[in-house]
C-alpha positions as CSV (number, residue, x, y, z in Angstrom):
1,X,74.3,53.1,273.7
2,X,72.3,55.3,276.2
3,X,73.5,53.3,278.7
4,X,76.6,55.0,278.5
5,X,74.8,58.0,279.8
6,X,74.1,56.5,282.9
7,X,76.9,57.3,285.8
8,X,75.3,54.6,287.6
9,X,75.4,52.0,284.7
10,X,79.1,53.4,283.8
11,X,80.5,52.8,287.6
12,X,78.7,49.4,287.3
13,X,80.4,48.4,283.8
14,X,83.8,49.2,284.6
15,X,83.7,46.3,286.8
16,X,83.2,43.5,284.5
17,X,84.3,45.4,280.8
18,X,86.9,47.9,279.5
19,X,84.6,51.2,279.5
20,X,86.8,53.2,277.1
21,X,85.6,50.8,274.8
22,X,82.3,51.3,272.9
23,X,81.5,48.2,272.2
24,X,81.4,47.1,275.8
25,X,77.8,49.0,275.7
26,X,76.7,46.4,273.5
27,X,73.1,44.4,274.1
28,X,74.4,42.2,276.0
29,X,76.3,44.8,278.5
30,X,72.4,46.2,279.0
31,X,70.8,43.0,280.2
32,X,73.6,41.6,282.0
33,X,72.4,40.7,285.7
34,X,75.8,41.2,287.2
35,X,75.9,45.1,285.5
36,X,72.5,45.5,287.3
37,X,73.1,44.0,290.1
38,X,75.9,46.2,290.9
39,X,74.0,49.4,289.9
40,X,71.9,48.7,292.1
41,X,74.3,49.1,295.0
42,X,76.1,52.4,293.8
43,X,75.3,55.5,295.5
44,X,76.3,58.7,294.2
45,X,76.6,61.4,296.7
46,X,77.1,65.1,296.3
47,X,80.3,66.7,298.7
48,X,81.7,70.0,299.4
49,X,83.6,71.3,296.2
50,X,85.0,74.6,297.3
51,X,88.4,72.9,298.6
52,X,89.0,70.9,295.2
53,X,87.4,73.0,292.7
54,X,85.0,71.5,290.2
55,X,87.4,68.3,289.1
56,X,87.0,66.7,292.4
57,X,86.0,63.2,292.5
58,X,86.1,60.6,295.3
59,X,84.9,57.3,295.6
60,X,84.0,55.1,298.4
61,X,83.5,50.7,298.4
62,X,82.0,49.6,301.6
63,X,83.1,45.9,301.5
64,X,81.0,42.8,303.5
65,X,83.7,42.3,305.5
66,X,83.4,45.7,306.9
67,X,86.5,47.3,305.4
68,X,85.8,50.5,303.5
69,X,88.4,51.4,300.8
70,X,88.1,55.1,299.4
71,X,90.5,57.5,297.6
72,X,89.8,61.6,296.3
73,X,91.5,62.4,293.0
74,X,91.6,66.4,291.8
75,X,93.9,65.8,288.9
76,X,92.4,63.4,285.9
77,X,94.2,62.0,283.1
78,X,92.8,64.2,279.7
79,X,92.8,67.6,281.6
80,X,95.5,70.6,281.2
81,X,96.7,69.2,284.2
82,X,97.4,65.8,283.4
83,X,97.0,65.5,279.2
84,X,97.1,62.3,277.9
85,X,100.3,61.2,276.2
86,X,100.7,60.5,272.7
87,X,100.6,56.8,273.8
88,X,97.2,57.1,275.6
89,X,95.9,58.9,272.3
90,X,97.3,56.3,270.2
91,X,96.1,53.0,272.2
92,X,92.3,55.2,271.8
93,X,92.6,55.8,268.5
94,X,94.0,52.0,268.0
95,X,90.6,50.8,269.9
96,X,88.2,52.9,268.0
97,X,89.7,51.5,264.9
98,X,90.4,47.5,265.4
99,X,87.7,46.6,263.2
100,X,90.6,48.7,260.0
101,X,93.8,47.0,258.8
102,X,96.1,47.7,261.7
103,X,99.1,48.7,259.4
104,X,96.3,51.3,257.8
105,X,95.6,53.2,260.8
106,X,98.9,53.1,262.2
107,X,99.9,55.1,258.8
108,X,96.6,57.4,259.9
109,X,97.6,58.1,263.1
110,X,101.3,59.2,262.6
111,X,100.5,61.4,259.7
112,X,97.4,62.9,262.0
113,X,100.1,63.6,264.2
114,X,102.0,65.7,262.5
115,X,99.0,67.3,260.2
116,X,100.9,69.9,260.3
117,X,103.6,68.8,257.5
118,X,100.7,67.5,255.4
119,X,100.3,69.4,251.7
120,X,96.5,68.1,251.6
121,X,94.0,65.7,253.4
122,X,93.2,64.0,250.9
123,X,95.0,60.7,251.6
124,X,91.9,60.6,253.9
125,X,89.5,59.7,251.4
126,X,91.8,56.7,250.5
């Protein structure tokens, strides 16, 4: 799971697995050629921040052929700029839990939604 740790190693997975997903840091992620292969050709670079603020990301593929595809992004999805909607929470919370009776955490998530209308937590014990 340390792996996960590792920019390099993250750029690398999210190639070849889903990285929202845990499990794709399994044992088999870690000694995967291919992953390693491909770290192995990431650079990570530093640029000027002043113009974007701290949130500023960019990314650059120089491709055999000679093409080079890049793009900047200042806004990411999960900031106060761009929050996550209830769907992207849900299809996380759905992913972190597939291994649970699907009809059981669907009941979790709605009534974590609105917590607020709740008289106790302790249907969370159940």
């Amino acid at each position: 799971m340390l792996a996960q740790y590792s920019v390099l190693f993250c750029i690398a997975l999210a190639l070849f697995r889903d990285p929202r997903d845990p499990r794709s840091f399994d044992r088999e992620a870690i000694q995967d050629p291919k992953i390693w292969s491909m770290v192995d050709k990431i650079q990570l670079g530093r640029e000027e921040l002043a113009t974007y603020g701290s949130k500023a990301s960019s990314v650059r593929f120089n491709l055999k052929d000679g093409r080079v595809l890049s793009r900047r992004l200042t806004t990411f999805k999960g900031t106060p700029e761009l929050p996550p909607t209830r769907g992207d929470v849900r299809e996380k919370f759905m992913l972190l839990t597939r291994d649970c009776p699907e009809a059981g955490m669907s009941e979790i998530f709605e009534r974590r939604q609105n917590l607020e209308r709740e008289k106790t937590l302790d249907w969370l014990k159940a």
